[in-house]
gemmi code that builds the backbone of each chain (N, CA, C; Angstrom):
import gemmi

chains = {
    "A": [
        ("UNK", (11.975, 15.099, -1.629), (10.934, 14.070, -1.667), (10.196, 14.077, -0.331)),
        ("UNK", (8.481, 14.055, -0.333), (8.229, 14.150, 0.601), (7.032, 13.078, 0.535)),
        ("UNK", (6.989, 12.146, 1.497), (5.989, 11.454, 1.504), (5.019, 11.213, 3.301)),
        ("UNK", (4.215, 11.410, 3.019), (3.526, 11.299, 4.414), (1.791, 11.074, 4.690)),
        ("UNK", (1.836, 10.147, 5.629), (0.100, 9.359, 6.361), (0.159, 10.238, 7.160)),
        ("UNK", (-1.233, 10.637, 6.771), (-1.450, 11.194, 7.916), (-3.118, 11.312, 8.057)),
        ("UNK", (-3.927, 11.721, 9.213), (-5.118, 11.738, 9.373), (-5.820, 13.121, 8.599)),
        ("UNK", (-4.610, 14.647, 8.736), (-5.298, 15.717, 8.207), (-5.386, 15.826, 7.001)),
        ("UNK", (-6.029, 16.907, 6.316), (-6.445, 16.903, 4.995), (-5.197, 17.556, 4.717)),
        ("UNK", (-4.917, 17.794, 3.098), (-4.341, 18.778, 2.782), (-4.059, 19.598, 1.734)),
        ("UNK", (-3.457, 20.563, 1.399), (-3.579, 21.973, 0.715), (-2.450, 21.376, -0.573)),
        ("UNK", (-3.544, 21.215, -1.795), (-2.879, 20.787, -2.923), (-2.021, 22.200, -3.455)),
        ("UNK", (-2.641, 23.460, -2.967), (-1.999, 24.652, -3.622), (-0.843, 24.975, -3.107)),
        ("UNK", (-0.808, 25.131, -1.628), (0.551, 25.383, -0.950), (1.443, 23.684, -1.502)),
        ("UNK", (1.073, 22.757, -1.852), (2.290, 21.368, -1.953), (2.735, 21.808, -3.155)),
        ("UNK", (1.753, 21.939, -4.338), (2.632, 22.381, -5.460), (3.410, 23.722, -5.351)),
        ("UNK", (3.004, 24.529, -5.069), (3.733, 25.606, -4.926), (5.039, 25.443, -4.419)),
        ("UNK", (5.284, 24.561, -3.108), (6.363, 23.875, -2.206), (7.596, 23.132, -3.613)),
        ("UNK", (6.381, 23.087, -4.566), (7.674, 22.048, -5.858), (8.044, 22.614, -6.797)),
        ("UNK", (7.361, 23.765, -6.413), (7.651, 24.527, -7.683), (8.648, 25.924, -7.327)),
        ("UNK", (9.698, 25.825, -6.414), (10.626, 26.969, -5.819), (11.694, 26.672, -6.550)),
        ("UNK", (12.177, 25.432, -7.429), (13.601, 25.684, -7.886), (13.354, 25.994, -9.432)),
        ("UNK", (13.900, 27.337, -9.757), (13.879, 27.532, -11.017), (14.234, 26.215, -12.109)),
        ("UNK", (14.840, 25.618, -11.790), (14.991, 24.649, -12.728), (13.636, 23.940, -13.437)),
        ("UNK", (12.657, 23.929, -12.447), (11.297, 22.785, -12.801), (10.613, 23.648, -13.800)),
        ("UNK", (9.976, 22.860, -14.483), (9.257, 23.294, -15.191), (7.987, 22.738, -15.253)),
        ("UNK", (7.978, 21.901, -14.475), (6.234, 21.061, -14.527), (6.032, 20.617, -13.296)),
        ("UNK", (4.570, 20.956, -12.674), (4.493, 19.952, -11.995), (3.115, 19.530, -12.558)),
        ("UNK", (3.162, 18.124, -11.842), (1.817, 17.074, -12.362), (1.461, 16.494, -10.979)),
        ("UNK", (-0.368, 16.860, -10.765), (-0.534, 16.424, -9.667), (-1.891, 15.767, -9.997)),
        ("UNK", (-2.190, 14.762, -8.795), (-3.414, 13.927, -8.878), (-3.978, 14.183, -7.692)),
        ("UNK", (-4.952, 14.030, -7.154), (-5.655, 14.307, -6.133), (-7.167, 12.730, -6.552)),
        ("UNK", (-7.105, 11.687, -5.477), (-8.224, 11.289, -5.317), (-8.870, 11.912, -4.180)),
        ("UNK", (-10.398, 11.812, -4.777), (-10.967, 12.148, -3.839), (-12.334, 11.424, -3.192)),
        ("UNK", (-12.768, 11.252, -1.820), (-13.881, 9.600, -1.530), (-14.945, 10.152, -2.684)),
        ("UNK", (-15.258, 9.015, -3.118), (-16.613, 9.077, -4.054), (-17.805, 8.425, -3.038)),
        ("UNK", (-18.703, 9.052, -3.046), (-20.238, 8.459, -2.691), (-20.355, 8.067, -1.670)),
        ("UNK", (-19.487, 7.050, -0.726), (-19.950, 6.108, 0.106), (-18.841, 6.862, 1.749)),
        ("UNK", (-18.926, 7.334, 2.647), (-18.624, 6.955, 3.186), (-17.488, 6.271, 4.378)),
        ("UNK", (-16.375, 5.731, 4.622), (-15.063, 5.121, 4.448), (-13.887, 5.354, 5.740)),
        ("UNK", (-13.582, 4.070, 5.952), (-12.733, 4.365, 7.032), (-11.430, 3.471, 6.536)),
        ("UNK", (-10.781, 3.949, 6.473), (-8.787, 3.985, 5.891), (-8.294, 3.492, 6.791)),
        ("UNK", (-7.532, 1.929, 6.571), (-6.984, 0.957, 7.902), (-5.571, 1.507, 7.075)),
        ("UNK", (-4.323, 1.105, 8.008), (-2.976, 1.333, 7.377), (-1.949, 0.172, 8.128)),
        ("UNK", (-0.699, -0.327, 7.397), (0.248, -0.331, 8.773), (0.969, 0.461, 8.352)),
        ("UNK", (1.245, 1.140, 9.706), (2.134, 2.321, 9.802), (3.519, 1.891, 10.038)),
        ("UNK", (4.334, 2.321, 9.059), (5.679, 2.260, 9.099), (5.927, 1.555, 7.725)),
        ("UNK", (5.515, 0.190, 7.599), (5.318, -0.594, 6.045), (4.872, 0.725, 5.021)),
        ("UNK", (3.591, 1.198, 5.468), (3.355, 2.423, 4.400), (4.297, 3.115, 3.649)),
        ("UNK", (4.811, 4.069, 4.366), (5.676, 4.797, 4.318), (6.978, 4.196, 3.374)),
        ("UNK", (7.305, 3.311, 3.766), (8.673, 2.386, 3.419), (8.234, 1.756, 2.082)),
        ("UNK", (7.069, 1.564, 1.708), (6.576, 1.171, 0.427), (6.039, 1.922, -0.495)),
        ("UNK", (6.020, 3.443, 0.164), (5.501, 4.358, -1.177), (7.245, 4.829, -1.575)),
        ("UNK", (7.927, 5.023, -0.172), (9.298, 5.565, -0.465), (9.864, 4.683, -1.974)),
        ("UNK", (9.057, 3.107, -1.289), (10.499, 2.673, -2.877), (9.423, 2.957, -4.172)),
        ("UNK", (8.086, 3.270, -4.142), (7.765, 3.515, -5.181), (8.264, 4.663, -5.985)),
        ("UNK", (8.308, 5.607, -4.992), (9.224, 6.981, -5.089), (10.082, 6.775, -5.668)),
        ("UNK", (10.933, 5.800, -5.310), (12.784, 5.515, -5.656), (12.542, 5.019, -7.305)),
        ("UNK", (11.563, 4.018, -7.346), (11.811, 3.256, -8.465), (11.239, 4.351, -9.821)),
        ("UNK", (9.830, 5.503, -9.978), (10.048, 6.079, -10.136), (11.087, 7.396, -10.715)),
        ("UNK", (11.747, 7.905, -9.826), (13.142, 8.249, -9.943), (13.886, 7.648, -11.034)),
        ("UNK", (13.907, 6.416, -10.916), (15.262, 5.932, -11.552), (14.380, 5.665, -13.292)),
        ("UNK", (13.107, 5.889, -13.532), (12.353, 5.792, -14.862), (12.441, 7.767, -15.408)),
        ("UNK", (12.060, 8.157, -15.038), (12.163, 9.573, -14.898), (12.475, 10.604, -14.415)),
        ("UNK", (13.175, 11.551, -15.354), (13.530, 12.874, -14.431), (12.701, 13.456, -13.597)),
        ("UNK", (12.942, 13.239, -13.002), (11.885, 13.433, -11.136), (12.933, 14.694, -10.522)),
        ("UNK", (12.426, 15.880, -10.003), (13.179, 16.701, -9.404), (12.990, 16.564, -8.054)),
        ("UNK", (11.979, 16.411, -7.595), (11.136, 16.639, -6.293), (10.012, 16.017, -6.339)),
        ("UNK", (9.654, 15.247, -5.222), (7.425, 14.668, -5.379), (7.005, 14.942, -4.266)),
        ("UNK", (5.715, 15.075, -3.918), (4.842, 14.203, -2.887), (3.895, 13.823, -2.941)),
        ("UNK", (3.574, 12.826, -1.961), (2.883, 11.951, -1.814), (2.285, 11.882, -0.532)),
        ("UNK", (0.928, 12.000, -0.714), (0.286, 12.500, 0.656), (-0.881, 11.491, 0.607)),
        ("UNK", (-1.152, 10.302, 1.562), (-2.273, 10.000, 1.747), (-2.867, 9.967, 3.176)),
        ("UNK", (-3.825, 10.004, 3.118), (-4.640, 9.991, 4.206), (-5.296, 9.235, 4.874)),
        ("UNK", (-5.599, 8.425, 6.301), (-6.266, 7.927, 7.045), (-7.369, 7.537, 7.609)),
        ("UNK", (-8.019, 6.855, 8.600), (-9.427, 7.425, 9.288), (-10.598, 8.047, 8.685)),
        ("UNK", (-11.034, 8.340, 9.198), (-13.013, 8.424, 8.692), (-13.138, 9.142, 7.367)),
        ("UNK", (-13.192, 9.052, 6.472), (-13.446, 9.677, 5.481), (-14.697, 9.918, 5.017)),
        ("UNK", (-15.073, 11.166, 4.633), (-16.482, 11.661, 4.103), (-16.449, 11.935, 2.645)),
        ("UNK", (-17.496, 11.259, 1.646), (-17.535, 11.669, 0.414), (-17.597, 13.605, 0.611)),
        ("UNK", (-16.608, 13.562, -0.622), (-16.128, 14.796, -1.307), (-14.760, 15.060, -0.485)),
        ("UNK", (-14.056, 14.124, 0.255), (-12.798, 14.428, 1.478), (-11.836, 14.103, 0.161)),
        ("UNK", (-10.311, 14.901, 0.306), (-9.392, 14.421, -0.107), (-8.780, 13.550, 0.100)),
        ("UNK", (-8.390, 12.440, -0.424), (-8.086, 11.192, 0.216), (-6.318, 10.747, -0.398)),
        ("UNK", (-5.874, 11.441, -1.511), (-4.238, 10.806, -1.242), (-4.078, 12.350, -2.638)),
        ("UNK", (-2.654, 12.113, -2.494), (-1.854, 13.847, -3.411), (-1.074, 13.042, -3.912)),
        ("UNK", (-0.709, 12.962, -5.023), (1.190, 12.965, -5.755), (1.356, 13.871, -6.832)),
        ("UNK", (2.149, 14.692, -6.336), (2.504, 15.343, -7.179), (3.649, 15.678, -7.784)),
        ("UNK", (4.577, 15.745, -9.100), (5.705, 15.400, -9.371), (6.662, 17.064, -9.985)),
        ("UNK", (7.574, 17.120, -9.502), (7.703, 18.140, -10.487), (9.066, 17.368, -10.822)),
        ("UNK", (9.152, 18.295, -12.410), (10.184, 17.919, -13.418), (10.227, 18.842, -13.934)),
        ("UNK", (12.139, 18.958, -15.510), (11.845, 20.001, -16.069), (10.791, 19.787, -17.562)),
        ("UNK", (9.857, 19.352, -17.658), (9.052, 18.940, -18.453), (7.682, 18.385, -18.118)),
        ("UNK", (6.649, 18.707, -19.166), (5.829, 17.615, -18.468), (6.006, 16.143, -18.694)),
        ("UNK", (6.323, 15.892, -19.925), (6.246, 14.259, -20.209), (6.596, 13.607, -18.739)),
        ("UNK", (7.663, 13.703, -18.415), (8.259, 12.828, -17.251), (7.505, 13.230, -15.895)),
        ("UNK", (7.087, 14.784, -16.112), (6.062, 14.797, -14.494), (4.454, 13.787, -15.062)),
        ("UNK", (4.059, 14.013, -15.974), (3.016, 13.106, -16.045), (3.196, 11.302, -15.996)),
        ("UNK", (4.092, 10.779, -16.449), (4.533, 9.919, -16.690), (4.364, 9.551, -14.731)),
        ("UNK", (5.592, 10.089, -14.433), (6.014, 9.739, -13.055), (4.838, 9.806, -11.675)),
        ("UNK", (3.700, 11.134, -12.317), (3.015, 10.947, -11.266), (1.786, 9.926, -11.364)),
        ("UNK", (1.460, 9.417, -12.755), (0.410, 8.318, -12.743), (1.422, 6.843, -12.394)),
        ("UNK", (2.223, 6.613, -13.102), (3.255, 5.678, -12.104), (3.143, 5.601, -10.923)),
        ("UNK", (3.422, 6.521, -10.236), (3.749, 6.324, -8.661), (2.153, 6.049, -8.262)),
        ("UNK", (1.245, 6.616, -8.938), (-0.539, 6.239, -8.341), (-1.391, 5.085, -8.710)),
        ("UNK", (-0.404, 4.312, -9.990), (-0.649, 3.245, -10.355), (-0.075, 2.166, -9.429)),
        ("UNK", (1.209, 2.640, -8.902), (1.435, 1.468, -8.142), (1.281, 1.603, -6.500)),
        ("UNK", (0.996, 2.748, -6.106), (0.238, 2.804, -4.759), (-0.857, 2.160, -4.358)),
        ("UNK", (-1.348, 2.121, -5.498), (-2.665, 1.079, -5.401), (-2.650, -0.111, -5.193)),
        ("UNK", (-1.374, -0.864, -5.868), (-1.669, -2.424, -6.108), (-0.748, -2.546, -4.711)),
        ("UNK", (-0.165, -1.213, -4.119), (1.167, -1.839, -3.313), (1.222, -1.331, -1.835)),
        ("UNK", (0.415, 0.086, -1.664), (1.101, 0.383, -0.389), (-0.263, -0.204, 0.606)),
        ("UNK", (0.022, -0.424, 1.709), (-0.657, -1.280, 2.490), (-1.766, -0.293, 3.611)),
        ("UNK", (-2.742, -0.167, 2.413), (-4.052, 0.758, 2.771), (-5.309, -0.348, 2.685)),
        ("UNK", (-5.875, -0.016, 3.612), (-7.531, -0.775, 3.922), (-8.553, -0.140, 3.359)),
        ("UNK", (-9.195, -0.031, 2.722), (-10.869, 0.913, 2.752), (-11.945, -0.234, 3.268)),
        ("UNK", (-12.544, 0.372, 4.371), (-13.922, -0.382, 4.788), (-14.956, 0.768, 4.270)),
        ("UNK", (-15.704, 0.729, 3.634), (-17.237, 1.549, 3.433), (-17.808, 1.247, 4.371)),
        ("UNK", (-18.606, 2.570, 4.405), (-19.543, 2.450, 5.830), (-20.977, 2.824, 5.094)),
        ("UNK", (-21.732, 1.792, 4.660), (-23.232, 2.180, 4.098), (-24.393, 1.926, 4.991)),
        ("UNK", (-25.314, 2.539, 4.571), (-26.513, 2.317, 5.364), (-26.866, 1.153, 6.337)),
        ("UNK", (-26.506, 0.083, 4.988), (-26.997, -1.377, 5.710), (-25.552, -2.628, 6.480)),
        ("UNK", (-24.840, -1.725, 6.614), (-23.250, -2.260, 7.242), (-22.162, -1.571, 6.714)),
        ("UNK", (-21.579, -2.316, 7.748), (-19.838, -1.968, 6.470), (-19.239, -3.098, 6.235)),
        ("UNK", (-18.773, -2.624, 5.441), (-17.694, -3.889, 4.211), (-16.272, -3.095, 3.348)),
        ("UNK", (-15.378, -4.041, 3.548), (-14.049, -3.866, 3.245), (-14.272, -4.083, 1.439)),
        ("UNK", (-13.662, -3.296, 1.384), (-13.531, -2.596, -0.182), (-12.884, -4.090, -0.883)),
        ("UNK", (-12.588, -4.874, -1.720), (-12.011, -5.804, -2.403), (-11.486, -5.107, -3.194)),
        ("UNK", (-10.405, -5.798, -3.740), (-8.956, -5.022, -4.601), (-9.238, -5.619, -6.104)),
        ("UNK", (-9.291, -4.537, -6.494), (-10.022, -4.780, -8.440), (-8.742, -5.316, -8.905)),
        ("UNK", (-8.817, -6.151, -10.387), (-8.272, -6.765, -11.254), (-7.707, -5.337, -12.167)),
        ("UNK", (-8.187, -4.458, -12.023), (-8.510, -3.655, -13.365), (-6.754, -2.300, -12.471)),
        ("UNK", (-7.103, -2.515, -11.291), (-5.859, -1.691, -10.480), (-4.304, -2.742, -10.956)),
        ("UNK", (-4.616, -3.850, -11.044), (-3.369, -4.754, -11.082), (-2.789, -4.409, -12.103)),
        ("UNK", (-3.689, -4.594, -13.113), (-3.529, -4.337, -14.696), (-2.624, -2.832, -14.914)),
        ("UNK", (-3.589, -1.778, -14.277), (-2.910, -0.478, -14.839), (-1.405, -0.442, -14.214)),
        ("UNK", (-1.388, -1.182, -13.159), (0.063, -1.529, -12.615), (1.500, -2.250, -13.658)),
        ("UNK", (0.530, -3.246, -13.887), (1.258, -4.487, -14.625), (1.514, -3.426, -16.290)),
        ("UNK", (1.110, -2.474, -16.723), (0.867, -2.298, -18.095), (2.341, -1.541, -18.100)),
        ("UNK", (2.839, -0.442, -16.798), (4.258, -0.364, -16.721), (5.331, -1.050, -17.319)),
        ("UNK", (4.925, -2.330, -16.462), (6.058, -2.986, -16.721), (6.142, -4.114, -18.163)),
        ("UNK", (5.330, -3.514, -18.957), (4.913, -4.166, -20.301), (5.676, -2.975, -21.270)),
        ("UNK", (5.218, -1.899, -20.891), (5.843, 0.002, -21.673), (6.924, -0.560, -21.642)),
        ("UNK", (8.174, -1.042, -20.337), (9.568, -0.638, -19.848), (9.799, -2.509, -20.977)),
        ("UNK", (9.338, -3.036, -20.847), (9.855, -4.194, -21.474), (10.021, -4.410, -23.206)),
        ("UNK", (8.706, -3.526, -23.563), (9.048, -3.213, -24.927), (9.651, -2.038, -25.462)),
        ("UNK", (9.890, -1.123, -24.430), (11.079, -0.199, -24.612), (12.607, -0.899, -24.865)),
        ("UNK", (13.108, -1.940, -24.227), (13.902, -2.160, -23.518), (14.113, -2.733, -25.385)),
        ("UNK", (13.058, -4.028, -25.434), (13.520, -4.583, -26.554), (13.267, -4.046, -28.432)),
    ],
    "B": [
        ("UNK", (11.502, -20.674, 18.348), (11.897, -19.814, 18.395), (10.726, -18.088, 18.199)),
        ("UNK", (10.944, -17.552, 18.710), (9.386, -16.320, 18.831), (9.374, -15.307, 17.387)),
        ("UNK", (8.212, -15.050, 16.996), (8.145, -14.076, 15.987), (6.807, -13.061, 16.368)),
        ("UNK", (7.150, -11.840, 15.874), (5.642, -11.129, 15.903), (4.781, -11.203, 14.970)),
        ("UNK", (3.692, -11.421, 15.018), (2.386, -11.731, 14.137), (1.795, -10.735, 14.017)),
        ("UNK", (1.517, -9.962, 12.791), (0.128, -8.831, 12.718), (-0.965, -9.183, 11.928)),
        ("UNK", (-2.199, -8.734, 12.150), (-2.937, -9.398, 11.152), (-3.991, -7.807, 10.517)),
        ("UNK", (-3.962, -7.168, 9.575), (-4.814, -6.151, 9.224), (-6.210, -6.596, 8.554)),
        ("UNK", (-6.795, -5.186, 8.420), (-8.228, -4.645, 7.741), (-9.125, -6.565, 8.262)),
        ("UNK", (-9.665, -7.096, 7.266), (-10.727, -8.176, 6.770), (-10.281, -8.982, 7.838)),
        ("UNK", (-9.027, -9.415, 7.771), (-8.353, -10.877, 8.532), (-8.081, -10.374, 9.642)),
        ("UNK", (-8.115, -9.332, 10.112), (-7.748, -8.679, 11.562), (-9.427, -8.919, 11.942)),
        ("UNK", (-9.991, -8.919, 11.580), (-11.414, -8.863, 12.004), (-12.087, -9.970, 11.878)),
        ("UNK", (-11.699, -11.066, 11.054), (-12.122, -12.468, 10.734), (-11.405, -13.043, 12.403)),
        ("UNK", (-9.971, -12.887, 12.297), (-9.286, -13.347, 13.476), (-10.182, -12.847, 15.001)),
        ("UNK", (-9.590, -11.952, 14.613), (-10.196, -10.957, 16.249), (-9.683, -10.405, 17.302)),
        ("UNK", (-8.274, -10.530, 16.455), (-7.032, -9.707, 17.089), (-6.292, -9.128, 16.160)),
        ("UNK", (-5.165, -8.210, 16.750), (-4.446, -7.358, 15.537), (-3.152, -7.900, 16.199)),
        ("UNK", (-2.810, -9.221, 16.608), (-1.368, -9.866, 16.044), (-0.770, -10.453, 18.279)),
        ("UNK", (0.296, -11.185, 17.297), (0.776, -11.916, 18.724), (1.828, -12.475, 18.557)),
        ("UNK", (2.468, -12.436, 19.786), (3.663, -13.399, 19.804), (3.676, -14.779, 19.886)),
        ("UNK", (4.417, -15.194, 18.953), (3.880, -17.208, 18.816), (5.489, -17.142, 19.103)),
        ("UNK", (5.625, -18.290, 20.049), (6.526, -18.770, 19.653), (6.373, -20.516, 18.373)),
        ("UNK", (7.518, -20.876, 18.169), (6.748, -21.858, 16.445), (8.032, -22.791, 16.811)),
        ("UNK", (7.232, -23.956, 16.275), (8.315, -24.989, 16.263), (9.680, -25.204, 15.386)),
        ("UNK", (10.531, -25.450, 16.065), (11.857, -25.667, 15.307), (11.671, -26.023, 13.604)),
        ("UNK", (10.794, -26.557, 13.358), (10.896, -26.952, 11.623), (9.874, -25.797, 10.865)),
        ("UNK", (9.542, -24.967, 11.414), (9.095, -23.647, 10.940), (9.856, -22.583, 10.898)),
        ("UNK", (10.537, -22.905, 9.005), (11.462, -21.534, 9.165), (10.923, -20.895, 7.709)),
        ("UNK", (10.056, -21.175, 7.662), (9.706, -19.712, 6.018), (8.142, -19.528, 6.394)),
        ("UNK", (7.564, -18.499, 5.601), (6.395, -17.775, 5.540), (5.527, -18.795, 5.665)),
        ("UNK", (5.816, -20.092, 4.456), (4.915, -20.917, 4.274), (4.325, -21.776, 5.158)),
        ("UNK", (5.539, -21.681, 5.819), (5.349, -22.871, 6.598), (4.421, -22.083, 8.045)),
        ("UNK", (4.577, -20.900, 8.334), (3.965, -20.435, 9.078), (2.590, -20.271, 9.203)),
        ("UNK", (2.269, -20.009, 7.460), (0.727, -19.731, 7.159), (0.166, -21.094, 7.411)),
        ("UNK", (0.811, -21.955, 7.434), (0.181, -23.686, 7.788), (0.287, -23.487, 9.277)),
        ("UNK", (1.003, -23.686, 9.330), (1.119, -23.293, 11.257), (-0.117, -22.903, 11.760)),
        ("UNK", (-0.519, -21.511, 11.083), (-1.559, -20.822, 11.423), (-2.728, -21.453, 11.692)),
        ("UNK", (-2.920, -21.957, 10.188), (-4.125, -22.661, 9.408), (-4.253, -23.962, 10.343)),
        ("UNK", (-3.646, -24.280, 10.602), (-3.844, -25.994, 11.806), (-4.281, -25.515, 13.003)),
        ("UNK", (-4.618, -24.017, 13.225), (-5.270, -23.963, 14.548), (-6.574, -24.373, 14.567)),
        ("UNK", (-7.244, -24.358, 13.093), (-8.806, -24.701, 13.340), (-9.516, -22.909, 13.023)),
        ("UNK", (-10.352, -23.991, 13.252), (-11.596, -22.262, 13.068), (-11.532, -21.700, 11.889)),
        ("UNK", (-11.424, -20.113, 12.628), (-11.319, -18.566, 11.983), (-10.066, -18.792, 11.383)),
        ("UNK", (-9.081, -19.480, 11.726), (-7.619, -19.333, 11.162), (-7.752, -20.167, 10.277)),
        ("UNK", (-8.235, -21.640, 10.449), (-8.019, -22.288, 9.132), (-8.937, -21.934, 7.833)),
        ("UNK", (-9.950, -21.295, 8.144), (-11.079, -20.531, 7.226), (-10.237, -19.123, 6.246)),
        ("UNK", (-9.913, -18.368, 7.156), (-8.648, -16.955, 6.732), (-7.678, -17.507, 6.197)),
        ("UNK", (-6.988, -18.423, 6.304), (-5.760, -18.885, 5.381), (-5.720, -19.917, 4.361)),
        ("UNK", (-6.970, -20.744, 3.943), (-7.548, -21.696, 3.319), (-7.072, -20.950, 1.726)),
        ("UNK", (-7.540, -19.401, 1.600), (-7.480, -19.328, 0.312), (-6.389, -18.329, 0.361)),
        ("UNK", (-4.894, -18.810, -0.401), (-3.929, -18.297, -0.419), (-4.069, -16.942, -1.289)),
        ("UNK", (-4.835, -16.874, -2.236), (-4.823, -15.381, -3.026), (-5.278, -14.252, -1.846)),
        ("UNK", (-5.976, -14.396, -0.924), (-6.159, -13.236, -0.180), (-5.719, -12.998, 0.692)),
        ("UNK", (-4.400, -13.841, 1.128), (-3.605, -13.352, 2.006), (-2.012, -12.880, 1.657)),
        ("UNK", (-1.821, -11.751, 1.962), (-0.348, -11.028, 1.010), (0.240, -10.877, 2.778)),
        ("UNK", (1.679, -11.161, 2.459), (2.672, -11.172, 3.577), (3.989, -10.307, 3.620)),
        ("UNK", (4.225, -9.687, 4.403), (5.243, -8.945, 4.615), (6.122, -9.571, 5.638)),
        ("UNK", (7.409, -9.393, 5.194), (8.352, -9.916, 6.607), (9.181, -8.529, 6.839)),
        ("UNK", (9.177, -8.039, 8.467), (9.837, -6.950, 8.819), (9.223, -5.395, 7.565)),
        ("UNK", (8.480, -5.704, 7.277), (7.930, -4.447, 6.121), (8.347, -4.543, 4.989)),
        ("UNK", (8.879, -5.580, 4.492), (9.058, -5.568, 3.160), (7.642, -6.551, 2.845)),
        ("UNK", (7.336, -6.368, 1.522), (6.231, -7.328, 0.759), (7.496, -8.827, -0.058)),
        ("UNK", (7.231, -9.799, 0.072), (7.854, -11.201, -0.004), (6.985, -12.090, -0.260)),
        ("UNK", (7.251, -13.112, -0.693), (6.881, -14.267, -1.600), (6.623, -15.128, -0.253)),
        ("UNK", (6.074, -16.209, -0.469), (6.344, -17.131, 0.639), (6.944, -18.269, 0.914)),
        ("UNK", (7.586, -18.029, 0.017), (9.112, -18.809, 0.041), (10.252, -18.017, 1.092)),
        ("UNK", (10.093, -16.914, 1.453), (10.940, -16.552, 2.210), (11.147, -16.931, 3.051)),
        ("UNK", (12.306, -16.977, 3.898), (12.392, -17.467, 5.286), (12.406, -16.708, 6.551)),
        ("UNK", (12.192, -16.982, 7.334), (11.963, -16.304, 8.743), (13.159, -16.899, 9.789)),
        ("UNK", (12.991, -15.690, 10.337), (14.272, -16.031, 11.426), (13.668, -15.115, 12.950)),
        ("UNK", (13.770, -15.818, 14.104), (13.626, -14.959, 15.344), (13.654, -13.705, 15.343)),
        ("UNK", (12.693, -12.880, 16.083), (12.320, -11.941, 16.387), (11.714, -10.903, 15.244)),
        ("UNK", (11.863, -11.663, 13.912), (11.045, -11.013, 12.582), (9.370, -10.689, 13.101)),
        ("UNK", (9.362, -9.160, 12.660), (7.782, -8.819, 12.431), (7.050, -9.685, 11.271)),
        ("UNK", (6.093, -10.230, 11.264), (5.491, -10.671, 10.086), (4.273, -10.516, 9.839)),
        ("UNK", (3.532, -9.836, 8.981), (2.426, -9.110, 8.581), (1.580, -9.990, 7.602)),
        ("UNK", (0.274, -10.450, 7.786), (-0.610, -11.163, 6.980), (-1.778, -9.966, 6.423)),
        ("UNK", (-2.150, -9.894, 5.179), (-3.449, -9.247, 5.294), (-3.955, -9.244, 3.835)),
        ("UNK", (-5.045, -8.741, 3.650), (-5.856, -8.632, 2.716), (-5.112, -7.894, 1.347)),
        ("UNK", (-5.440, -8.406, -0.278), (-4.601, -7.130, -1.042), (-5.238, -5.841, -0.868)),
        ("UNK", (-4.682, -5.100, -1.184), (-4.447, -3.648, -0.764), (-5.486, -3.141, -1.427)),
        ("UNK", (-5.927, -1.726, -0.877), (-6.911, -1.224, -2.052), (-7.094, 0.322, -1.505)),
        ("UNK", (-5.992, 0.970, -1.629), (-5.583, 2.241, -0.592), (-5.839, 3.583, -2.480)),
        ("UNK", (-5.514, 4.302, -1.918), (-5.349, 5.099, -2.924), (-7.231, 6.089, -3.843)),
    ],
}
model = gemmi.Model(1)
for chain_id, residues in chains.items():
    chain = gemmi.Chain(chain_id)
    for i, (resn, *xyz) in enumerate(residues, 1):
        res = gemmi.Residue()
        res.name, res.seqid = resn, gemmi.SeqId(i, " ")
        for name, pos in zip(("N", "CA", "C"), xyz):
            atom = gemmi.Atom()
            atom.name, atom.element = name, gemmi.Element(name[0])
            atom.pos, atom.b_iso = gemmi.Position(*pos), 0.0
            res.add_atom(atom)
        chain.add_residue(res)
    model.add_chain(chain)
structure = gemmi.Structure()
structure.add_model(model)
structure.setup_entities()
């Protein structure tokens, strides 16, 4: 499991490749956002980050066969068309690598403790946190509840 | 008794600092009671903490309710919801 902030960009081909060395896997599933249109500078606290994607990681894990992930987001000035965060999951299947890697990006969103300020023409302004991110969060734990019953 | 204060992104910038050592009076022992604490300074603070949905709290790096309680020398983190990713 590898998770890491950091300011540099990075190489979605060499990470999967990195998940894909134990014969056992058979899938990996990766996401890549990337800045749209505007701009953007990425506030963080460092250390909380980390410690809050880890348990997303963990919790994850314990929903799906997860062999190996990462999770890469990124920092500081961002330019539309920049890569801005990686998760990628491998498993021996896809169901559970797809499953596990929109999970873990559904709840990075509502959870790990990232800033976006846009930087537009006429100022900048801090990004506000959509209803519609909570939801794809919350819909998890609606799947696991009517599984359950 | 002393705690560390951080404040990020919107409310780090509403405030005009990124955090401090308070020490807080003896009958201030949970989150809640802190975010009042805060809020009775007046100003920028009582304006930033007025509306409880936009302020999310961490104690020592975990994310917590504000019912939690605080104890000396706890980090405690105020800030905007998240919108990373």
């Amino acid at each position: 499991m590898k998770v890491s902030v950091q300011k540099e960009d990075f190489d979605l081909g060499a990470e999967v490749q990195a998940l894909s060395k134990d014969p056992r896997v058979g899938a990996v599933a990766s996401f890549v956002g990337v800045v749209r249109e505007v701009p953007m500078a990425l506030e963080h606290y460092a250390g909380m980050t980390e410690r809050e994607i880890g348990k997303i990681v963990e919790e994850a894990r314990s929903r799906w066969q997860v062999m190996d992930c990462t999770v890469i987001h990124r920092f500081g000035e961002l330019q539309p068309t920049d890569q801005i965060v990686l998760v990628a999951v491998a498993s021996a299947h896809r169901g559970d690598a797809f499953a596990a890697c929109e999970f873990i990006m559904d709840y990075l969103k509502t959870r790990a403790p990232f800033w976006k300020k846009e930087q537009r023409p006429g100022g900048t302004r801090w990004v506000e946190a959509r209803a519609s991110d909570d939801q794809a969060a919350e819909r998890w734990e609606i799947k696991r509840a009517e599984a359950k019953s | 008794m002393k705690v560390k204060v951080l404040f990020f992104a919107a409310l780090r910038e509403q405030l005009g600092t990124s955090g401090e050592e308070i020490e807080l009076p003896a009958d201030v022992d949970s989150l809640a009671g802190l975010r009042s604490h805060l809020r009775a300074r007046g100003g920028a603070f009582e304006k930033a903490f007025s509306d409880k949905a936009l302020v999310r709290m961490a104690v020592n790096q975990d994310m917590v309710p504000a019912t939690a309680r605080i104890k000396a020398g706890d980090e405690i983190a105020f800030f905007p919801p998240v919108t990373g990713g």
